[in-house]
PDB file of N, CA, C and O in Angstrom:
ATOM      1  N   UNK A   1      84.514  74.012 117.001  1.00  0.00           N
ATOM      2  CA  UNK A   1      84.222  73.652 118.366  1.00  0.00           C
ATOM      3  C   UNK A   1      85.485  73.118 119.025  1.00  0.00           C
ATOM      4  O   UNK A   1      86.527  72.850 118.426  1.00  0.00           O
ATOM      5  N   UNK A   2      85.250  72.988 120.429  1.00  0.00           N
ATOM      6  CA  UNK A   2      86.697  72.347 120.927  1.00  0.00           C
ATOM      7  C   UNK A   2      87.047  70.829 120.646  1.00  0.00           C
ATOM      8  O   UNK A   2      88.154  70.307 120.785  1.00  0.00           O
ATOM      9  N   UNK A   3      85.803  70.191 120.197  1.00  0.00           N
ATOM     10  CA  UNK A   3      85.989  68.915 119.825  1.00  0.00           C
ATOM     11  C   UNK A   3      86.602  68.682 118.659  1.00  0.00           C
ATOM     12  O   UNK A   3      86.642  67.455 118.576  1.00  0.00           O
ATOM     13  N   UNK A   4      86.953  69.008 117.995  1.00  0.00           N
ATOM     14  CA  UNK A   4      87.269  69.247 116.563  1.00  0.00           C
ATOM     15  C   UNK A   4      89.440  69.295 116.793  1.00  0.00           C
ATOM     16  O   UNK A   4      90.411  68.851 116.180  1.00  0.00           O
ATOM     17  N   UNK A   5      89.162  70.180 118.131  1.00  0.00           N
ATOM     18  CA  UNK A   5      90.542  70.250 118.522  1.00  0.00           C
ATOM     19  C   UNK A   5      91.066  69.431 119.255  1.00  0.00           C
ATOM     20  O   UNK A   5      92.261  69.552 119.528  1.00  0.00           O
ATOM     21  N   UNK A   6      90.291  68.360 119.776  1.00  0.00           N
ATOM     22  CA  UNK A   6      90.628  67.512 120.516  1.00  0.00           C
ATOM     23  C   UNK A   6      90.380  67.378 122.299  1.00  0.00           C
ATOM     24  O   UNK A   6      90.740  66.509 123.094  1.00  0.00           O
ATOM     25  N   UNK A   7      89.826  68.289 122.429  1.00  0.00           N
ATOM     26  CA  UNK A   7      89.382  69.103 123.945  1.00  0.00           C
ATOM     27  C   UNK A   7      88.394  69.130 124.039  1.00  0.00           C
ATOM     28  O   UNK A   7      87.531  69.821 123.496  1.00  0.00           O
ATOM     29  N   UNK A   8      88.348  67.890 125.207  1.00  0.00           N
ATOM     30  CA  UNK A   8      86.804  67.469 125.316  1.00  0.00           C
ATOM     31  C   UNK A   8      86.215  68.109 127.093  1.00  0.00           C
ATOM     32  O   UNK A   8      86.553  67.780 128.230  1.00  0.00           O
ATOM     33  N   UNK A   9      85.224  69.122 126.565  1.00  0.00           N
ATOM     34  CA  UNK A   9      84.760  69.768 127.781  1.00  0.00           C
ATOM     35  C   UNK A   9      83.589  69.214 128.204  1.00  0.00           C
ATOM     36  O   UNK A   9      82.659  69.257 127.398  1.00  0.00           O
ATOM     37  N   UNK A  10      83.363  68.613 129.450  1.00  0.00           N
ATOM     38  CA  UNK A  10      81.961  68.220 129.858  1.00  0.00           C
ATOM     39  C   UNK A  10      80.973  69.218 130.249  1.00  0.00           C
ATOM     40  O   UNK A  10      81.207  70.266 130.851  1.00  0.00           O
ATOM     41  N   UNK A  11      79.432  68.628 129.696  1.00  0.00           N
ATOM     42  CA  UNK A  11      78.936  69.681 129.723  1.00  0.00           C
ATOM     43  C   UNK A  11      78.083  70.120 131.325  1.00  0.00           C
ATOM     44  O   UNK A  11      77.438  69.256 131.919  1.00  0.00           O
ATOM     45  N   UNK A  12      78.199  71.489 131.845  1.00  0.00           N
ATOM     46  CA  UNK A  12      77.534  71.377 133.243  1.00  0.00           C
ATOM     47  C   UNK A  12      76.458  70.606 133.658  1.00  0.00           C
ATOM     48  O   UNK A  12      75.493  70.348 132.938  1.00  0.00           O
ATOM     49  N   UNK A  13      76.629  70.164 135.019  1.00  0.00           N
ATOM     50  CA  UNK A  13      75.330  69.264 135.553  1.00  0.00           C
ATOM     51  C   UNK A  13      74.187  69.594 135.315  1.00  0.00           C
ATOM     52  O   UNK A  13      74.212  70.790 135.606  1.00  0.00           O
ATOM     53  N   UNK A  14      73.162  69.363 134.976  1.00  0.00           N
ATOM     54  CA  UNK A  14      72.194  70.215 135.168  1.00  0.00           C
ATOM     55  C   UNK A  14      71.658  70.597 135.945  1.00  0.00           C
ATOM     56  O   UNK A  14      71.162  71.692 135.682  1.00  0.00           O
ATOM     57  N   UNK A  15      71.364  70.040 137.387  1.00  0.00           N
ATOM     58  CA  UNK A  15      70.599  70.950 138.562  1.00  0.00           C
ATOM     59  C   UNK A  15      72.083  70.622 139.460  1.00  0.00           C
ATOM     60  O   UNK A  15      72.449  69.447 139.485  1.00  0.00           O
ATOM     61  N   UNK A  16      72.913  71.656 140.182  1.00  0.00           N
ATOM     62  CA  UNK A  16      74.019  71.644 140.575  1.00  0.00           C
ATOM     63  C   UNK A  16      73.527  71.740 142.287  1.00  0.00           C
ATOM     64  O   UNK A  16      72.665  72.473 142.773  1.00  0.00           O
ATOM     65  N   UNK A  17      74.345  70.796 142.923  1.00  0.00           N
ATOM     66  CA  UNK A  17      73.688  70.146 144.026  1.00  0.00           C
ATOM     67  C   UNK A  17      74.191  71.163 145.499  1.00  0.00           C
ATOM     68  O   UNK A  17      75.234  71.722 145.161  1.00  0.00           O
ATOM     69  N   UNK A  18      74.020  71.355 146.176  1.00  0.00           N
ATOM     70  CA  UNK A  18      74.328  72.252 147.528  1.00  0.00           C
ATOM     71  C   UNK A  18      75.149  71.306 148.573  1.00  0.00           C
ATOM     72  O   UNK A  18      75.267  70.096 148.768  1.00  0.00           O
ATOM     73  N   UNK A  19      75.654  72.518 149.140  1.00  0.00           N
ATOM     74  CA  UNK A  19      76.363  71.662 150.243  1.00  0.00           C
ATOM     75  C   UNK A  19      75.905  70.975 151.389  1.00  0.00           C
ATOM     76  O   UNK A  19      76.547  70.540 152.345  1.00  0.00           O
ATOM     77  N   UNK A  20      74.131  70.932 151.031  1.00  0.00           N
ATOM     78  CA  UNK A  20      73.247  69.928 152.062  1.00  0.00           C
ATOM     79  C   UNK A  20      73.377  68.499 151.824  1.00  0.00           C
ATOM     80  O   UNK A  20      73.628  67.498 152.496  1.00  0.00           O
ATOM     81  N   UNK A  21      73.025  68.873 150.225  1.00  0.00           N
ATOM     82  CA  UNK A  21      73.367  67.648 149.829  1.00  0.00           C
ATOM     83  C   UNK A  21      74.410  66.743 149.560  1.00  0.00           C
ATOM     84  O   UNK A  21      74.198  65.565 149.273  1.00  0.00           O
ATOM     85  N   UNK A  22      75.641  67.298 149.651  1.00  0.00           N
ATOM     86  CA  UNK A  22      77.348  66.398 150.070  1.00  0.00           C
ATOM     87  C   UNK A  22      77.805  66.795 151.059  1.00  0.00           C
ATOM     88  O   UNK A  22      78.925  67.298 150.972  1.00  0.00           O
ATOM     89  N   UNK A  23      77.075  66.734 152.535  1.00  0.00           N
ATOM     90  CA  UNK A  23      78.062  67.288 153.748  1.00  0.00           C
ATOM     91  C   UNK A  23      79.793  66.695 153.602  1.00  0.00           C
ATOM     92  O   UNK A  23      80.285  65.853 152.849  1.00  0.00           O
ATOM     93  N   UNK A  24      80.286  67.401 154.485  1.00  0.00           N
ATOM     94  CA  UNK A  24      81.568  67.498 154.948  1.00  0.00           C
ATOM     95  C   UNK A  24      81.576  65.617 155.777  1.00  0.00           C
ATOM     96  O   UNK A  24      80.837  64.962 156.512  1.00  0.00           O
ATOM     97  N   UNK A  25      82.830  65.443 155.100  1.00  0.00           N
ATOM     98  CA  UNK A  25      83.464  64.074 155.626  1.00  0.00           C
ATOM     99  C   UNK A  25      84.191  64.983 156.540  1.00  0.00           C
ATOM    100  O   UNK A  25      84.824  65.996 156.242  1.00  0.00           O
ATOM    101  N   UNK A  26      83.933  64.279 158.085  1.00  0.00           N
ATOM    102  CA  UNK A  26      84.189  64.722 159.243  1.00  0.00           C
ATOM    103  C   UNK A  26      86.111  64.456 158.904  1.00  0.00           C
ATOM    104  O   UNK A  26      86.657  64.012 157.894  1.00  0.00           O
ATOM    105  N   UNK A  27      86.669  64.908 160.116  1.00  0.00           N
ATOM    106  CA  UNK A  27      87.846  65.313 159.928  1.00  0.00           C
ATOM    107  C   UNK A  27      88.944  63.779 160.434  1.00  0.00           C
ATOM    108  O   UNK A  27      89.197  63.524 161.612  1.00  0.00           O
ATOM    109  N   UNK A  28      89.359  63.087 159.453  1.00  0.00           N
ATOM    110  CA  UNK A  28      89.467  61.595 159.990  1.00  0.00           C
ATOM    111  C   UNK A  28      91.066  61.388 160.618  1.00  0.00           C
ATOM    112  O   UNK A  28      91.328  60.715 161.615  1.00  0.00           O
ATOM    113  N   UNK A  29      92.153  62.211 159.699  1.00  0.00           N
ATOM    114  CA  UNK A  29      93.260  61.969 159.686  1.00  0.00           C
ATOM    115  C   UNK A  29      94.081  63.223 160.570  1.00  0.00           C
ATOM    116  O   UNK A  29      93.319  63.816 161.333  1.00  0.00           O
ATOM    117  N   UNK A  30      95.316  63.646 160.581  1.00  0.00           N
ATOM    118  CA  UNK A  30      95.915  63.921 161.387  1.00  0.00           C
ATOM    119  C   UNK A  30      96.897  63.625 162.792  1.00  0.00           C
ATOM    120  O   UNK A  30      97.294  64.352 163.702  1.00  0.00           O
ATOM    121  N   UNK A  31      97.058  62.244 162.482  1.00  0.00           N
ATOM    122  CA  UNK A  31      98.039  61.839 163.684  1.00  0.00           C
ATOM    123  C   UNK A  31      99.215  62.397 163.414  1.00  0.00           C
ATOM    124  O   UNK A  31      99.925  62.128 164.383  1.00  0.00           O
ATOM    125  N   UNK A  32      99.957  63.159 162.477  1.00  0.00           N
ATOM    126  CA  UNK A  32     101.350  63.412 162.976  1.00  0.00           C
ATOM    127  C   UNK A  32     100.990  65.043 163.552  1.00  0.00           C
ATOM    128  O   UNK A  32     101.919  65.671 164.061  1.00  0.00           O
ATOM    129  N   UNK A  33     100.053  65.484 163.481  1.00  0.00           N
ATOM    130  CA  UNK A  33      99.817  67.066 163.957  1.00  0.00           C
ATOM    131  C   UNK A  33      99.251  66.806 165.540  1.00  0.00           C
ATOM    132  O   UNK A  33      99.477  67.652 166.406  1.00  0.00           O
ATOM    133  N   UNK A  34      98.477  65.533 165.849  1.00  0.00           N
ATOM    134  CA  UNK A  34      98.046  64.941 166.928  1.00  0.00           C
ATOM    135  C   UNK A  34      99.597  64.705 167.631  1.00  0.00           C
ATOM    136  O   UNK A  34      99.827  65.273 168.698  1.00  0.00           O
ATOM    137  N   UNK A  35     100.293  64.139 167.212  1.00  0.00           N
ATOM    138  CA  UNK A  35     101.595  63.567 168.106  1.00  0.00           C
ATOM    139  C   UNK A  35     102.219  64.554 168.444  1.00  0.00           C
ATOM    140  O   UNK A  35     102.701  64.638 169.573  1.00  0.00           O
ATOM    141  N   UNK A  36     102.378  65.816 167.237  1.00  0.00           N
ATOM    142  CA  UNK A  36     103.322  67.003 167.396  1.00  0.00           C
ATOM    143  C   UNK A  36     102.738  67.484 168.876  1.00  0.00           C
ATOM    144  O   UNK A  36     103.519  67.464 169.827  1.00  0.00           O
ATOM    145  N   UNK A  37     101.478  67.881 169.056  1.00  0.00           N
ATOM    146  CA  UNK A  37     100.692  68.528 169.440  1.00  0.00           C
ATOM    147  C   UNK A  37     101.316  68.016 171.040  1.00  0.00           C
ATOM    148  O   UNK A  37     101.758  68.743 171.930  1.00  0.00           O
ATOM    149  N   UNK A  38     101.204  66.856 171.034  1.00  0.00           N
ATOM    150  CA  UNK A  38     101.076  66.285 172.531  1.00  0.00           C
ATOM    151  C   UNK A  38     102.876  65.889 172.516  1.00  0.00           C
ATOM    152  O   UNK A  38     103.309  64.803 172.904  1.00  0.00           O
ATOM    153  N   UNK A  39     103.351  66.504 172.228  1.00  0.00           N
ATOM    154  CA  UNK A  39     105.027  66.057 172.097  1.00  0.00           C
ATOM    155  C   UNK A  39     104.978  67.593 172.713  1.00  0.00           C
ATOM    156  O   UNK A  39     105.005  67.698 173.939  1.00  0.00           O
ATOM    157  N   UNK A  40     104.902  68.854 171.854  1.00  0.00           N
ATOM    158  CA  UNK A  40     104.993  70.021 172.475  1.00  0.00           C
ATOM    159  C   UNK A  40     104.352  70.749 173.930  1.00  0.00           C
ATOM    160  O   UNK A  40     104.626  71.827 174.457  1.00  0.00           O
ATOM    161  N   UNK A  41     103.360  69.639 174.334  1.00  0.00           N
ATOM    162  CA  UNK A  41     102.925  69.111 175.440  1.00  0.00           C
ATOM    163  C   UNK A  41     103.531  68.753 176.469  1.00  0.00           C
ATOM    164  O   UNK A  41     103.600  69.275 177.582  1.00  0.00           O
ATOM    165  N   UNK A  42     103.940  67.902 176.082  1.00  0.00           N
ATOM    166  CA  UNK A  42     105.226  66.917 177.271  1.00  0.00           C
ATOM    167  C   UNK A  42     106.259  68.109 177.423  1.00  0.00           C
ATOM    168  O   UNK A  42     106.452  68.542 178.559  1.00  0.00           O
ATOM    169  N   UNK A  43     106.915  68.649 176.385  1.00  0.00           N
ATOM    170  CA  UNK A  43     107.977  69.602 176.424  1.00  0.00           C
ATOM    171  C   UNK A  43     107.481  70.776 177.256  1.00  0.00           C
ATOM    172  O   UNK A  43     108.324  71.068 178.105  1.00  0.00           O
ATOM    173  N   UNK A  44     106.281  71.630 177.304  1.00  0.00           N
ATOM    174  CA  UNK A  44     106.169  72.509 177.754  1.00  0.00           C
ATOM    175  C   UNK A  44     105.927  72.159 179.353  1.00  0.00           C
ATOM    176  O   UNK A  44     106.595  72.814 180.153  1.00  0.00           O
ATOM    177  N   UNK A  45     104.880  71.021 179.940  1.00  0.00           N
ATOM    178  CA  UNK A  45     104.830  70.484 180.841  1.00  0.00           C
ATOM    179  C   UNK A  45     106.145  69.879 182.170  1.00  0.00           C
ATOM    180  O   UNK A  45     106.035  69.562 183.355  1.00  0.00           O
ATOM    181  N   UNK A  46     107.315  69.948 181.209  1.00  0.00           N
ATOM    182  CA  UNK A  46     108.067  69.360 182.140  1.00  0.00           C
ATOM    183  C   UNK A  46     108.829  70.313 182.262  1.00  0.00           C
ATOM    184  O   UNK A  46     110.006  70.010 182.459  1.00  0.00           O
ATOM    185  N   UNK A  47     108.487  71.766 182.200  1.00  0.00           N
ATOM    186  CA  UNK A  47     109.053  72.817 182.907  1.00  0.00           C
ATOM    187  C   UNK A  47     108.248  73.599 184.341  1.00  0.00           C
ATOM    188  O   UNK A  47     108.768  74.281 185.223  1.00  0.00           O
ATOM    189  N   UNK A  48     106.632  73.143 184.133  1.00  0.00           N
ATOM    190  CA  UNK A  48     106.148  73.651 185.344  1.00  0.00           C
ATOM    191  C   UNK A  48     106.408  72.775 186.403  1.00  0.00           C
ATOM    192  O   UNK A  48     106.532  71.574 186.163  1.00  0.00           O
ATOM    193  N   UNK A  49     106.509  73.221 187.574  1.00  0.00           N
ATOM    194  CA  UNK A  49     106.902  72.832 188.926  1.00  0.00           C
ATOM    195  C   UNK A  49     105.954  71.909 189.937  1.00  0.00           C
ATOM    196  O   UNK A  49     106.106  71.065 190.821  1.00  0.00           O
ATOM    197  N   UNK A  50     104.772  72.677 189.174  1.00  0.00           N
ATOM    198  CA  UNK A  50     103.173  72.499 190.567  1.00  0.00           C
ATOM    199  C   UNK A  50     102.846  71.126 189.541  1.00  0.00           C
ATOM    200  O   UNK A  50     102.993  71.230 188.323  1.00  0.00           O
ATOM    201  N   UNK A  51     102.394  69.857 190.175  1.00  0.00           N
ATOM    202  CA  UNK A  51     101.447  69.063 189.745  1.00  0.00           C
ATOM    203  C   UNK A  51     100.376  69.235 189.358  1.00  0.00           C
ATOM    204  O   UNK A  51     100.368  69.085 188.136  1.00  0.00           O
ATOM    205  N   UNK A  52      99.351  69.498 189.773  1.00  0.00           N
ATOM    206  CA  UNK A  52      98.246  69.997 189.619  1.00  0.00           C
ATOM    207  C   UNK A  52      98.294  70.932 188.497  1.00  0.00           C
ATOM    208  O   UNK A  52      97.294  70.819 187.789  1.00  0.00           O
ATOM    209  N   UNK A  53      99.106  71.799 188.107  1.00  0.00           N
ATOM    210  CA  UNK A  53      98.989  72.883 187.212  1.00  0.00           C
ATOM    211  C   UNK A  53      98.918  71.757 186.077  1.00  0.00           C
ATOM    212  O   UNK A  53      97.887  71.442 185.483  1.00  0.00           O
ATOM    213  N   UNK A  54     100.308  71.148 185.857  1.00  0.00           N
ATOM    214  CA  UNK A  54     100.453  69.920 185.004  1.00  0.00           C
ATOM    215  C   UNK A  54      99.254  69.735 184.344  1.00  0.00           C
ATOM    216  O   UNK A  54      98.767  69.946 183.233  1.00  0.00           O
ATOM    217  N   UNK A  55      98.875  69.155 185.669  1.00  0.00           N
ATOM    218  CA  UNK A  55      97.398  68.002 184.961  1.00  0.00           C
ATOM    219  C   UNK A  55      96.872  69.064 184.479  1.00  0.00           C
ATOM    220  O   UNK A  55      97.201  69.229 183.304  1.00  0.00           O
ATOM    221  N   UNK A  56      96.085  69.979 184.952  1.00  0.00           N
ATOM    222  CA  UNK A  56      95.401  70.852 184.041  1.00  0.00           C
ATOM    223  C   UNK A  56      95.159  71.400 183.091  1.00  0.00           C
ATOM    224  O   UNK A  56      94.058  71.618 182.585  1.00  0.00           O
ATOM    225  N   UNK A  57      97.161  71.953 182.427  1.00  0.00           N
ATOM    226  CA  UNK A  57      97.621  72.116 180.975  1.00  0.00           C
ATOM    227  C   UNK A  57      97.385  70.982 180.301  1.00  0.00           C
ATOM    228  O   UNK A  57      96.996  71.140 179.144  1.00  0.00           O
ATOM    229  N   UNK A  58      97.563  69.381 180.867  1.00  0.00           N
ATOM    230  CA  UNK A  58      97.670  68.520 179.842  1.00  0.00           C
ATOM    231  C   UNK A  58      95.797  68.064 179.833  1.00  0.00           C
ATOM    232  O   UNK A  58      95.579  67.558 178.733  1.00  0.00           O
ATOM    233  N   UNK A  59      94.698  68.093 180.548  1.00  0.00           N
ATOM    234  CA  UNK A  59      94.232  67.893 180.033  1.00  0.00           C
ATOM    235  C   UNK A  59      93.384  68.999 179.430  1.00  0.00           C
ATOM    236  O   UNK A  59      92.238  68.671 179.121  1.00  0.00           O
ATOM    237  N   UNK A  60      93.659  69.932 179.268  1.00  0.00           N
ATOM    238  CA  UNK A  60      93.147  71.211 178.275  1.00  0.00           C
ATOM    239  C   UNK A  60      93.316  70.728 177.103  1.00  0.00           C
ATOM    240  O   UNK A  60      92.503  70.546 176.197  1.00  0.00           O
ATOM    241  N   UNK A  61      94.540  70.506 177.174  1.00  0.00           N
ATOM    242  CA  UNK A  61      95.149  70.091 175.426  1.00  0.00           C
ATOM    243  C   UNK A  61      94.851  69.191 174.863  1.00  0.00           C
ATOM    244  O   UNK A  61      94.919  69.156 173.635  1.00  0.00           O
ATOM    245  N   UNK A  62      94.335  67.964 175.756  1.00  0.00           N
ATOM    246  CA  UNK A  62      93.862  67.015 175.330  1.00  0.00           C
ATOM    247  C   UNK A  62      92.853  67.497 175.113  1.00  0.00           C
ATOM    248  O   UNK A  62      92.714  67.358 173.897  1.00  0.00           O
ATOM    249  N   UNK A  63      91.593  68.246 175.686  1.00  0.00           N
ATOM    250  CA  UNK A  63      90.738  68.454 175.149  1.00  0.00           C
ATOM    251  C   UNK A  63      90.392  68.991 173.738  1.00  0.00           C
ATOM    252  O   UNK A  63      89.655  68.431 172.926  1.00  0.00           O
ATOM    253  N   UNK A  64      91.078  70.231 173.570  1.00  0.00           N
ATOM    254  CA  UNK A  64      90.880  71.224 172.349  1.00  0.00           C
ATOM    255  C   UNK A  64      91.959  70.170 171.351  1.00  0.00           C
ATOM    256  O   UNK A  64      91.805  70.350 170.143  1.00  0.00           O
ATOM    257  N   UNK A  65      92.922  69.203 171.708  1.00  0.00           N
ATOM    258  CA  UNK A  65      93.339  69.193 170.289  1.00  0.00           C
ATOM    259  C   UNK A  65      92.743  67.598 170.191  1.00  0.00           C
ATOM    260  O   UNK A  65      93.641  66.824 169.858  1.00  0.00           O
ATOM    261  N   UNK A  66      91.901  67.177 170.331  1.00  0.00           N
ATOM    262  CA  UNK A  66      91.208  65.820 170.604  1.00  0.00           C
ATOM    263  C   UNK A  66      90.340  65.663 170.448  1.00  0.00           C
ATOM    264  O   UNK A  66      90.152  64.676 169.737  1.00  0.00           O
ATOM    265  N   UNK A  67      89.084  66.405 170.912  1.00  0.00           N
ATOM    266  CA  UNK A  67      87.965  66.625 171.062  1.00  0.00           C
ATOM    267  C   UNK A  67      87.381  67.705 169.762  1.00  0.00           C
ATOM    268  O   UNK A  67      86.353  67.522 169.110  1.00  0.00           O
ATOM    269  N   UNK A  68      88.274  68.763 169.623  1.00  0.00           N
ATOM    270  CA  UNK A  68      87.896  69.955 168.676  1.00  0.00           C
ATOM    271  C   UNK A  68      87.699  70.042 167.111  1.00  0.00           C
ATOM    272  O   UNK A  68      86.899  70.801 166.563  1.00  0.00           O
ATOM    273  N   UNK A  69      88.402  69.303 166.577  1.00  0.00           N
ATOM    274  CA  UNK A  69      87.942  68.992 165.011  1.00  0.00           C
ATOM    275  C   UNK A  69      86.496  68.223 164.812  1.00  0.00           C
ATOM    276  O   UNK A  69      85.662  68.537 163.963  1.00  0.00           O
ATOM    277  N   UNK A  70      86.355  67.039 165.870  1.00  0.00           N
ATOM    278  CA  UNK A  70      84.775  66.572 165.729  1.00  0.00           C
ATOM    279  C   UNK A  70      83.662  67.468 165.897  1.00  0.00           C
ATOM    280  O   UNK A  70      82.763  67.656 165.078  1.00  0.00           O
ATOM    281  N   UNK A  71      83.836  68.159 167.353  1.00  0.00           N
ATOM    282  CA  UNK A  71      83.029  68.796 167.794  1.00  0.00           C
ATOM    283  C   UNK A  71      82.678  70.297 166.643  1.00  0.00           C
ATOM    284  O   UNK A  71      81.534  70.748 166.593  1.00  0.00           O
ATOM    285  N   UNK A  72      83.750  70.877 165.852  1.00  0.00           N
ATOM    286  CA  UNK A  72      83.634  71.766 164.820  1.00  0.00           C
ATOM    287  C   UNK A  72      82.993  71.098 163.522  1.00  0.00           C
ATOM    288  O   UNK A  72      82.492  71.752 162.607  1.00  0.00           O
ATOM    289  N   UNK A  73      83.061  69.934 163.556  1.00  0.00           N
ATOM    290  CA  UNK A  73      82.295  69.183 162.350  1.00  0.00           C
ATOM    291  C   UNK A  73      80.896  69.058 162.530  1.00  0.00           C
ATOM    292  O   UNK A  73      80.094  69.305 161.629  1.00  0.00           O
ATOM    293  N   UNK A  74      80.582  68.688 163.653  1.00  0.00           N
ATOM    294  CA  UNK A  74      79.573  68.690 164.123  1.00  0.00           C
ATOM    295  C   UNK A  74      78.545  70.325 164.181  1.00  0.00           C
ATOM    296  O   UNK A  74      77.327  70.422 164.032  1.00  0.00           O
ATOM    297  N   UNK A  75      79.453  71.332 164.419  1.00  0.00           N
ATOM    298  CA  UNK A  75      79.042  72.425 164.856  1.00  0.00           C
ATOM    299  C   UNK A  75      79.055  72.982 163.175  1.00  0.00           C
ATOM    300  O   UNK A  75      78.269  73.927 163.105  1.00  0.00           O
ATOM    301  N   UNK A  76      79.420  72.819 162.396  1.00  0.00           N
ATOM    302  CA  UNK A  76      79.708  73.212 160.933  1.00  0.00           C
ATOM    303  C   UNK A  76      78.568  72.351 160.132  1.00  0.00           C
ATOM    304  O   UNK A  76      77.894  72.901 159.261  1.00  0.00           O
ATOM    305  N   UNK A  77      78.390  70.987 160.467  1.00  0.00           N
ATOM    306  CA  UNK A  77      77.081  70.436 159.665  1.00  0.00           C
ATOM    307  C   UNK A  77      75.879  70.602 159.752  1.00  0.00           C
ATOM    308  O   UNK A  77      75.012  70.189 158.982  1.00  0.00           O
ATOM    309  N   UNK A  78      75.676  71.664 161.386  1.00  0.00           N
ATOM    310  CA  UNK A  78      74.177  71.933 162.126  1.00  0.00           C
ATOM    311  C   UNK A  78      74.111  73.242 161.149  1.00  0.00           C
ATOM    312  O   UNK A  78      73.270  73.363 160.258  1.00  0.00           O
ATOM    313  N   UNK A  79      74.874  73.965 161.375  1.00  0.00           N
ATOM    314  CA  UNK A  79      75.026  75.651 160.927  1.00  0.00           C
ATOM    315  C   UNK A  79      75.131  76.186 159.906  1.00  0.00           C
ATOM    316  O   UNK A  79      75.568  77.337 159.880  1.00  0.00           O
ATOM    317  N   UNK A  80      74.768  75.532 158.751  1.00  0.00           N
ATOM    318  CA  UNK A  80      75.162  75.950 157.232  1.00  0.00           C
ATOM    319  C   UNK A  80      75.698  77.576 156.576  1.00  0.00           C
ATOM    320  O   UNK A  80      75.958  77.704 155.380  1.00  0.00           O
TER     321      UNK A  80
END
């Protein structure tokens, strides 16, 4: 057996549990992809001319890169 060799294998769970039962830990971390995000932001922003356009690019981005990992967690724990 492998025990004999020193190789200790555990033996399978017996009723092996679904992914209902350990949902997804929502998405917690990411501030340096958050900072990049809104750094490449500022950079792209301070080439358009129109104000208004501005605001609009920046708060898009705020939206989808802010808002979008929860809201996909959310949309991923309803939807199996």
């Amino acid at each position: 057996d492998n025990a004999a060799d020193g190789v200790v294998v555990p033996p399978p769970p017996s009723n092996a549990s679904s992914d209902r039962d350990h949902p997804r830990p929502a998405f917690q971390g990411g501030t340096v992809s958050l900072n990049a995000a809104f750094f490449s932001t500022v950079l792209l922003v301070s080439r358009i001319k129109s104000n208004a356009t501005s605001y609009l690019f920046v708060s898009s981005v705020v939206t989808l890169f802010a808002f979008y990992p929860a809201s996909r967690h959310n949309i991923a724990g309803s939807y199996p």
